[in-house]
C-alpha positions as protocol buffer text, in pm:
chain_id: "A"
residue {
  index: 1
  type: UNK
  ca { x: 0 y: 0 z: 0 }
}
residue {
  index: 2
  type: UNK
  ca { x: 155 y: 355 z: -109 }
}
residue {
  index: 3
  type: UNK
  ca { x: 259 y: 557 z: 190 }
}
residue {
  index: 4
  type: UNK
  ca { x: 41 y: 844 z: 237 }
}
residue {
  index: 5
  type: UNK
  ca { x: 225 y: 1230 z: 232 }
}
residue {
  index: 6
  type: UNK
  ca { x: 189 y: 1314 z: 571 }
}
residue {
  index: 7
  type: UNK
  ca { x: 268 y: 1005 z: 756 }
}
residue {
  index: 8
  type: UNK
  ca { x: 612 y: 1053 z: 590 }
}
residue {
  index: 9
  type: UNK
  ca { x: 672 y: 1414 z: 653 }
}
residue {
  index: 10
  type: UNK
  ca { x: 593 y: 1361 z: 966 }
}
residue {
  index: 11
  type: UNK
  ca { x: 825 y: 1084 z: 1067 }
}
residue {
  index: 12
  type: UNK
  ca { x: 1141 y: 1302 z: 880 }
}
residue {
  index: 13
  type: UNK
  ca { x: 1032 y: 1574 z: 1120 }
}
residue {
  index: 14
  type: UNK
  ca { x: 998 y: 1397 z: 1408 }
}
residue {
  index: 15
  type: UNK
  ca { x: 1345 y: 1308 z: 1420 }
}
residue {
  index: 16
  type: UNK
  ca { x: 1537 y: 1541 z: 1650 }
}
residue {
  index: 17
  type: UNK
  ca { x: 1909 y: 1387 z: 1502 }
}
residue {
  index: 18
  type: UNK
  ca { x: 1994 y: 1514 z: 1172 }
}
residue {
  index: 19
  type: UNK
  ca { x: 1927 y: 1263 z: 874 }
}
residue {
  index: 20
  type: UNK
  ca { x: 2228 y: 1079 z: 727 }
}
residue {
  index: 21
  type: UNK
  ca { x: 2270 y: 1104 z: 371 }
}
residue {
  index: 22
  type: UNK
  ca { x: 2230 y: 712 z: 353 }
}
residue {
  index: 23
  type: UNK
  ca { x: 1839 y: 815 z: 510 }
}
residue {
  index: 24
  type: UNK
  ca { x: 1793 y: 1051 z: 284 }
}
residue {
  index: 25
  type: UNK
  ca { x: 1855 y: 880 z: -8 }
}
residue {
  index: 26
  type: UNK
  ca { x: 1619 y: 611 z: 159 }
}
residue {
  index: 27
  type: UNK
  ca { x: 1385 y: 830 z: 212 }
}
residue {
  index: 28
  type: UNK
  ca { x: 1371 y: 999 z: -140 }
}
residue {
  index: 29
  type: UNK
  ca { x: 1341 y: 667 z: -294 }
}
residue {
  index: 30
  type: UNK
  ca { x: 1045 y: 602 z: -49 }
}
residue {
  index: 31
  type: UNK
  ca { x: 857 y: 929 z: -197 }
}
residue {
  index: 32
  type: UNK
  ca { x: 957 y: 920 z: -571 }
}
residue {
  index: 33
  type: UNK
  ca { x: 842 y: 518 z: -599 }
}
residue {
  index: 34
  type: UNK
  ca { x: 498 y: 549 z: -347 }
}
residue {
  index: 35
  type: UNK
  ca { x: 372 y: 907 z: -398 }
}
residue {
  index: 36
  type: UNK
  ca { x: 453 y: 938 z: -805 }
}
residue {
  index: 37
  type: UNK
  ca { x: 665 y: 1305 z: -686 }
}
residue {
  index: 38
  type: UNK
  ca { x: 943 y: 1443 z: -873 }
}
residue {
  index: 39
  type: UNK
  ca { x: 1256 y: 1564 z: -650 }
}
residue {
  index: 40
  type: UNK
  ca { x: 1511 y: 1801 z: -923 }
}
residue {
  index: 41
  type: UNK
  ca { x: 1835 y: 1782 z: -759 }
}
residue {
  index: 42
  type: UNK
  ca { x: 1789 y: 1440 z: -577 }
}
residue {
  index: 43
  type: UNK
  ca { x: 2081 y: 1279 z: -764 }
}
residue {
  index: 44
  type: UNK
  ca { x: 2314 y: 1486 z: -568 }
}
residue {
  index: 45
  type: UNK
  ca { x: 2191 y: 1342 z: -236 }
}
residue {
  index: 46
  type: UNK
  ca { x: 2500 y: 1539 z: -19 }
}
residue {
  index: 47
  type: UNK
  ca { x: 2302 y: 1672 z: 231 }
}
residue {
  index: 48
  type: UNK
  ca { x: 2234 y: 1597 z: 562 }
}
residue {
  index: 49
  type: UNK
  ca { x: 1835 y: 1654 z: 547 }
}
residue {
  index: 50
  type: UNK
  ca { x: 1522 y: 1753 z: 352 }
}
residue {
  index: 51
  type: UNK
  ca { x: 1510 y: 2106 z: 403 }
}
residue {
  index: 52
  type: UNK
  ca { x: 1787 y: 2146 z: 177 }
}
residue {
  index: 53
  type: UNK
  ca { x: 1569 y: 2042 z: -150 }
}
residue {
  index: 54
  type: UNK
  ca { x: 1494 y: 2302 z: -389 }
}
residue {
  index: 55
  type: UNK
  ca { x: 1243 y: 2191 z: -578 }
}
residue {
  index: 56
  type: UNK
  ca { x: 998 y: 1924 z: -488 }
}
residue {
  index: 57
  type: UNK
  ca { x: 695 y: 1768 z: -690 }
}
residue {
  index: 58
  type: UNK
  ca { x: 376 y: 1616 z: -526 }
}
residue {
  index: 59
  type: UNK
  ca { x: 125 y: 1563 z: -808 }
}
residue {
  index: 60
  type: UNK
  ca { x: -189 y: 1335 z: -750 }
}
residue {
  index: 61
  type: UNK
  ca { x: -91 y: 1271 z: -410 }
}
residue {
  index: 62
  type: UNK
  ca { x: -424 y: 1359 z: -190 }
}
residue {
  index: 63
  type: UNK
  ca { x: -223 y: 1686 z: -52 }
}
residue {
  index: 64
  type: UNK
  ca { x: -438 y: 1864 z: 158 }
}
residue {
  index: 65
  type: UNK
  ca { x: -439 y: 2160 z: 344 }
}
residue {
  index: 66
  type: UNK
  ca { x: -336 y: 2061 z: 664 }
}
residue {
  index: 67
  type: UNK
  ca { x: -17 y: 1864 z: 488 }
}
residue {
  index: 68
  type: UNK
  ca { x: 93 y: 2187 z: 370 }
}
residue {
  index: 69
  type: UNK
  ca { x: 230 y: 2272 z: 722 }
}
residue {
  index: 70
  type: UNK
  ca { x: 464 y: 1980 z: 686 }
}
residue {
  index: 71
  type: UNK
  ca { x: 553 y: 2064 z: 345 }
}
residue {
  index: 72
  type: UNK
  ca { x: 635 y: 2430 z: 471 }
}
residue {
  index: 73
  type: UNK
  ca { x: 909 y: 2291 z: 701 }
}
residue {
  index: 74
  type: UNK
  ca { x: 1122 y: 2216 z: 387 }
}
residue {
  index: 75
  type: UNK
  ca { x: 1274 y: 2533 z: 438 }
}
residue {
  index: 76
  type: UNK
  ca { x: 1508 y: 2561 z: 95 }
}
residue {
  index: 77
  type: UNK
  ca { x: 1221 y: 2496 z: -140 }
}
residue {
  index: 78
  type: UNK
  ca { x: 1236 y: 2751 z: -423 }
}
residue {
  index: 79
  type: UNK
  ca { x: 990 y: 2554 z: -685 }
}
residue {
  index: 80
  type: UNK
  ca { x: 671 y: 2361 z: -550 }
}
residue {
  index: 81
  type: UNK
  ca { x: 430 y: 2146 z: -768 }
}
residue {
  index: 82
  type: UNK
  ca { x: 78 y: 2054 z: -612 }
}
residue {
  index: 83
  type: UNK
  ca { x: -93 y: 1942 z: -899 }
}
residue {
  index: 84
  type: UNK
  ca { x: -393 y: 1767 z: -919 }
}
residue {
  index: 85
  type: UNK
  ca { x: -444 y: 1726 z: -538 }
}
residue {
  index: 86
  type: UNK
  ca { x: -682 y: 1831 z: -280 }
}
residue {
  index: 87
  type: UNK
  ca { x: -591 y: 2176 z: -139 }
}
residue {
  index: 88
  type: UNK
  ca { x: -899 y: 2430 z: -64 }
}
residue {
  index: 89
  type: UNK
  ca { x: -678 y: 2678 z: 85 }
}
residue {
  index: 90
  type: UNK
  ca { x: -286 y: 2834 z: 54 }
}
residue {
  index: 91
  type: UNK
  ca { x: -115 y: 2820 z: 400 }
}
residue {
  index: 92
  type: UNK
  ca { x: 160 y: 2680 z: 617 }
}
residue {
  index: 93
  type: UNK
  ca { x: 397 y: 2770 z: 367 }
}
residue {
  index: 94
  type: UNK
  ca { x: 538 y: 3081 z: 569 }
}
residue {
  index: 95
  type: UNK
  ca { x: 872 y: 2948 z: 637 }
}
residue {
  index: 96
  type: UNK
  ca { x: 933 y: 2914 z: 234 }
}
residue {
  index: 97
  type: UNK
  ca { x: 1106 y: 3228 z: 188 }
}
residue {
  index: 98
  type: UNK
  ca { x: 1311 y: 3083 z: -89 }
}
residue {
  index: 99
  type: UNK
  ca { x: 1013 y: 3015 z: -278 }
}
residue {
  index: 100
  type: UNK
  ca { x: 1014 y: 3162 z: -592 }
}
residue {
  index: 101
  type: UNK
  ca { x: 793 y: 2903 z: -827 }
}
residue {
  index: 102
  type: UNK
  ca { x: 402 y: 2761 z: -681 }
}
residue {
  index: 103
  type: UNK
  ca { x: 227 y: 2530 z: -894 }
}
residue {
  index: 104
  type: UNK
  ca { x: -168 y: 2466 z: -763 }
}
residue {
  index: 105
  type: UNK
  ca { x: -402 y: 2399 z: -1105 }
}
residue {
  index: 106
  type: UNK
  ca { x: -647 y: 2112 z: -1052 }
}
residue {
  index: 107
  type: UNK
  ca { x: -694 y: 2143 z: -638 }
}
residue {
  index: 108
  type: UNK
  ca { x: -980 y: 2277 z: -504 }
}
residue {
  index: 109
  type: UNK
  ca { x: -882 y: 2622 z: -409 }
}
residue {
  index: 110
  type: UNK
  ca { x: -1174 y: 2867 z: -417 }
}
residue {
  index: 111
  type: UNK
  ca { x: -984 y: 3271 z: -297 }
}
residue {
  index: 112
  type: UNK
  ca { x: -629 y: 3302 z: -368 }
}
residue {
  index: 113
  type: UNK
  ca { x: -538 y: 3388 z: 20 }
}
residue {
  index: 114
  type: UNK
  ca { x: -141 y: 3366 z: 47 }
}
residue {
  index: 115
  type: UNK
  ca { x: -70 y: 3364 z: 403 }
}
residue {
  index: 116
  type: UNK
  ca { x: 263 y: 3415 z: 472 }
}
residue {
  index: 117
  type: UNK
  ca { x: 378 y: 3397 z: 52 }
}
residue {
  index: 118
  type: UNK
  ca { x: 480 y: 3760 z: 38 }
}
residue {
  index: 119
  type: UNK
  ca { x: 907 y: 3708 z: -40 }
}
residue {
  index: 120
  type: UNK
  ca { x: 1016 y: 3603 z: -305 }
}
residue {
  index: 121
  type: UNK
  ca { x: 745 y: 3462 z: -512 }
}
residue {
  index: 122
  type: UNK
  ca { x: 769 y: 3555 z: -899 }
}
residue {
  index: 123
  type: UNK
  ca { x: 557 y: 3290 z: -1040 }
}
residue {
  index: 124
  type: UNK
  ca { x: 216 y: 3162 z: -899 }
}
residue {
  index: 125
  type: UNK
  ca { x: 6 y: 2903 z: -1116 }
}
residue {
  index: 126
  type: UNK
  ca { x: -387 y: 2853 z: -1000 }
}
residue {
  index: 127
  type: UNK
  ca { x: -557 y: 2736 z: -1317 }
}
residue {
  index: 128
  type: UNK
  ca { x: -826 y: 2517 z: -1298 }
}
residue {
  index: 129
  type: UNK
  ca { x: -949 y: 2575 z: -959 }
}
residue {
  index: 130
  type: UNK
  ca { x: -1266 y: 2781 z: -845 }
}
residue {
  index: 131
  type: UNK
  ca { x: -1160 y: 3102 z: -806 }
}
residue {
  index: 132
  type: UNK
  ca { x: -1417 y: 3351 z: -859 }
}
residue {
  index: 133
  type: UNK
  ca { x: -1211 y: 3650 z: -797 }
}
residue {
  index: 134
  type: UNK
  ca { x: -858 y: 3852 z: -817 }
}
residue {
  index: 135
  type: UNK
  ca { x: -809 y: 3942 z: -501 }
}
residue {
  index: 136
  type: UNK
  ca { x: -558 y: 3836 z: -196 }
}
residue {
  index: 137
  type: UNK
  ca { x: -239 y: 3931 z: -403 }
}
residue {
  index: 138
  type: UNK
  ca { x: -96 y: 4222 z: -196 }
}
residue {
  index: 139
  type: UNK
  ca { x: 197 y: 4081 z: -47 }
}
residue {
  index: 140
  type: UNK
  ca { x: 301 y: 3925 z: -383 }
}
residue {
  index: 141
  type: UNK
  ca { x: 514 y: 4204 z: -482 }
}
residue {
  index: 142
  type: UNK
  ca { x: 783 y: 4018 z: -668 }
}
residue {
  index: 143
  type: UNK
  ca { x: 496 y: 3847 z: -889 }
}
residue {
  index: 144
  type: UNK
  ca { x: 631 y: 3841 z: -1272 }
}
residue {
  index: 145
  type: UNK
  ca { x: 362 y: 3595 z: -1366 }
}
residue {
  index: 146
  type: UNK
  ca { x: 6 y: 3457 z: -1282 }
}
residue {
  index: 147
  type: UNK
  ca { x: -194 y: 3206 z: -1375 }
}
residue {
  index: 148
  type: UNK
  ca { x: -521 y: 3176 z: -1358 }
}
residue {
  index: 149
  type: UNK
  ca { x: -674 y: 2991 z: -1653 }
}
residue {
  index: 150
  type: UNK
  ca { x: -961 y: 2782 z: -1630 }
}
residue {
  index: 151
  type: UNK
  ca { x: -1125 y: 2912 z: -1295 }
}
residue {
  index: 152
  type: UNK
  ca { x: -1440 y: 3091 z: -1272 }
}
residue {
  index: 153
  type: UNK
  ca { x: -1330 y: 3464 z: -1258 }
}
residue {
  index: 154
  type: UNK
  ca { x: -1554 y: 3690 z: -1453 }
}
residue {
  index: 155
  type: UNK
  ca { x: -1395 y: 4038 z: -1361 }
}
residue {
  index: 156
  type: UNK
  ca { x: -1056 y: 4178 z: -1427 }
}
residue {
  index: 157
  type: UNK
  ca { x: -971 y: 4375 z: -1154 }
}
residue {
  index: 158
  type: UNK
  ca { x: -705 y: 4334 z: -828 }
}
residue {
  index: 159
  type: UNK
  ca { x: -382 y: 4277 z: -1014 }
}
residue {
  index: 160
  type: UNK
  ca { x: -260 y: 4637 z: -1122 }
}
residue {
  index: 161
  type: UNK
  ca { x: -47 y: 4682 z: -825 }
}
residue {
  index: 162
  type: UNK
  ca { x: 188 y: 4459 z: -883 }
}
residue {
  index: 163
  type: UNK
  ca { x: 471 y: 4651 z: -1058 }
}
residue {
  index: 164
  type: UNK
  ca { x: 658 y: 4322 z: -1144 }
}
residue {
  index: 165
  type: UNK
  ca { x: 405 y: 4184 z: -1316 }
}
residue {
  index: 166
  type: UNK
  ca { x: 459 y: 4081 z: -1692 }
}
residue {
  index: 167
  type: UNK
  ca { x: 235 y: 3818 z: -1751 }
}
residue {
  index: 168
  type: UNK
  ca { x: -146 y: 3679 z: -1651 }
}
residue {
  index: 169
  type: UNK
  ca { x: -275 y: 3430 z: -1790 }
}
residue {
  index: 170
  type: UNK
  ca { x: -748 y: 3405 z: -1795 }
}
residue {
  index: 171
  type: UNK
  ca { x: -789 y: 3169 z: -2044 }
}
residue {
  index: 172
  type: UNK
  ca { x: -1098 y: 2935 z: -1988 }
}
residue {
  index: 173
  type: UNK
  ca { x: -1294 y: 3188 z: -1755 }
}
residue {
  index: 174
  type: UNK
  ca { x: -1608 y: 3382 z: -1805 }
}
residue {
  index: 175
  type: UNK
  ca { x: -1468 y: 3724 z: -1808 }
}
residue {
  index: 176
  type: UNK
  ca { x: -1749 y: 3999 z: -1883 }
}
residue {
  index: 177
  type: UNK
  ca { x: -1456 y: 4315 z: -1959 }
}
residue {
  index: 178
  type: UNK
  ca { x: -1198 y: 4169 z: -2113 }
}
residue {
  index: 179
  type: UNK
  ca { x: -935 y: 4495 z: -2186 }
}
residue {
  index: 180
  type: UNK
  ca { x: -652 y: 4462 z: -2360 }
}
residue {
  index: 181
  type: UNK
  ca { x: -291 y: 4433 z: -2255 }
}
residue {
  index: 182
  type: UNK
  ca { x: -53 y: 4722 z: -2124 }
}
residue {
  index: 183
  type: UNK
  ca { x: 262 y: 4794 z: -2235 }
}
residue {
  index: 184
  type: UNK
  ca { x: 372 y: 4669 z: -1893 }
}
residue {
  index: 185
  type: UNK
  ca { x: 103 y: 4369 z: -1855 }
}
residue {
  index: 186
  type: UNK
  ca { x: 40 y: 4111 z: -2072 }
}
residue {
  index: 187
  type: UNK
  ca { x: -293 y: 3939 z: -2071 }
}
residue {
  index: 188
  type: UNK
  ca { x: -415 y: 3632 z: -2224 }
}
residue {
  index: 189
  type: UNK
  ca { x: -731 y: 3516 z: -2265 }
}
């Protein structure tokens, strides 16, 4: 039977020794054979725990919200993939301030809230959720991109303050006022 997420997050953090390299290599098999996850970088296993991964992959794996909390204690994380899983809600991902790449289409998310997302994030990817509106962006400063195709958003509004923006992607919603692109904003519909 595959090991579930959390039970395995949760015994890595239990452990109040630092992991050996031979564990984590055990370990990182465990998740890339049982939970169908990606890990970039795990062929270099010359680290002495988890919270030195950068990127890390969990598509299709039941994630839910209160597994993000555990997930949020991989502290060196700068790309996250949650595809295709089970999350109504963004939070307990405060301690990633390396984070600079979050992948959530096909969850269940229905306001983008980012609690505790306001660093370093320059890429955010919703699509296919049930978001209804733009809003909840403001600490996102550092936002070059955002996508948000295939939700249920019918107004364009609550993005113009983000300076860094270049990019946002509305294809697949019901927008009533489409506008056209800026010279500093690029929309796609």
């Amino acid at each position: 039977m595959p090991f579930k997420i959390k039970e395995i997050l949760k015994n890595i953090f239990k452990k109040t020794t630092p992991i050996t390299p031979t564990q984590t290599t055990e370990i990182l098999k465990q998740l890339e054979q049982n939970l169908n996850i990606e890990l970039i970088g795990s062929e270099n296993i010359a680290f002495n725990s988890l919270g030195t991964l950068t990127s890390l992959r969990l598509a299709d794996c039941e994630v839910k919200c209160k597994d993000l909390e555990l997930i949020g204690k991989l502290t060196g994380l700068e790309h996250l993939g949650l595809a295709c899983n089970r999350i109504v809600e963004i939070e307990g991902l405060d301690n990633l301030t390396s984070l600079i790449y979050l992948s959530l289409p096909h969850n269940e998310i229905t306001e983008m809230k980012m609690k505790g997302l306001n660093r370093n994030l320059k890429y955010l990817e919703l699509g296919d959720n049930q978001i209804e509106e733009i809003k909840g962006l403001w600490g996102l400063r550092n936002l070059k991109s955002l996508s948000l195709g295939g939700n249920r958003i019918y107004k364009i509004q609550g993005f113009w303050f983000l300076k860094h923006l270049a990019c946002i992607y509305l294809n697949g919603n019901p927008i009533e006022n489409k506008i056209c692109s800026t010279d500093n904003i690029k929309i796609y519909y």
